[in-house]
N, C-alpha and C positions, 0 to 999 in steps of 0.2 A: 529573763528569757534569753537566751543565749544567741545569736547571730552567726554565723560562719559561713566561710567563701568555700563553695562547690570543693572546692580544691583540699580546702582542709579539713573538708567531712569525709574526703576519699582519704585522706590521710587516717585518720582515727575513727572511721565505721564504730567499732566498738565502743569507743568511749561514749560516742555523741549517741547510740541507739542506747546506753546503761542513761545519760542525761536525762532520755526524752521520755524514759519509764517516771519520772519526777515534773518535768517538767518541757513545753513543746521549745524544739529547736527550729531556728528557721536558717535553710538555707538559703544562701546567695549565689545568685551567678552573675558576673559583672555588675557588680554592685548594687542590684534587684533584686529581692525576692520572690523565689521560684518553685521553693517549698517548705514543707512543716513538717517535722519528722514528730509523730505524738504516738502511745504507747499502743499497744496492741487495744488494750484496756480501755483507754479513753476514746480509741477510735470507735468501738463497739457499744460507749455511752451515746456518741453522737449520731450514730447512722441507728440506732436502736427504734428510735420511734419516726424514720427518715418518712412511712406510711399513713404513720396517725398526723390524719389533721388537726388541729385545736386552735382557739382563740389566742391570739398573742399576749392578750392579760392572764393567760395560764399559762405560759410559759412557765418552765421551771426553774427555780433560782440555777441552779448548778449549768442550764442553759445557758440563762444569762452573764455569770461568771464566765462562761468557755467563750460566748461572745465578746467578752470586754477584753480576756485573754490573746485573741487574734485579733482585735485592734490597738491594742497595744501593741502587738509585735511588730502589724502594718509600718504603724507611725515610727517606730524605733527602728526599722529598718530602714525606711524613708529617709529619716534624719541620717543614718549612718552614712549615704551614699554623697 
């Protein structure tokens, strides 16, 4: 998952929004993360059942992945600064 500073995501917009159609990018601002750039697509996976309640032992796998996905990014951003 890719990490980039505020600065160099304003430099290449394009590039890093074709990235995050594959995979989420996280930005930095002083050496923090401030945001996730993720696809139009994946955005619309995740806020899709933002209403339905359900037991967290249904959770759906593909959840679960996107969860393990933004903790990993946490933690590798963390380390980076």
């Amino acid at each position: 998952m890719p990490v980039v500073s505020a600065t160099e995501y304003s430099k290449k917009v394009g590039l890093y929004q074709t990235v995050a159609q594959r995979e989420p990018v996280v930005i930095t601002s002083h050496g923090h993360a401030e945001t996730v750039l993720i696809s139009a697509e994946e955005y619309r996976r995740l806020t899709r059942r933002r209403r339905q309640p359900y037991l967290i032992e249904h959770l759906p796998e593909e959840d679960w992945q996107a969860i393990e996905l933004a903790h990993t990014a946490l933690k590798t951003a963390r380390r980076s600064k």
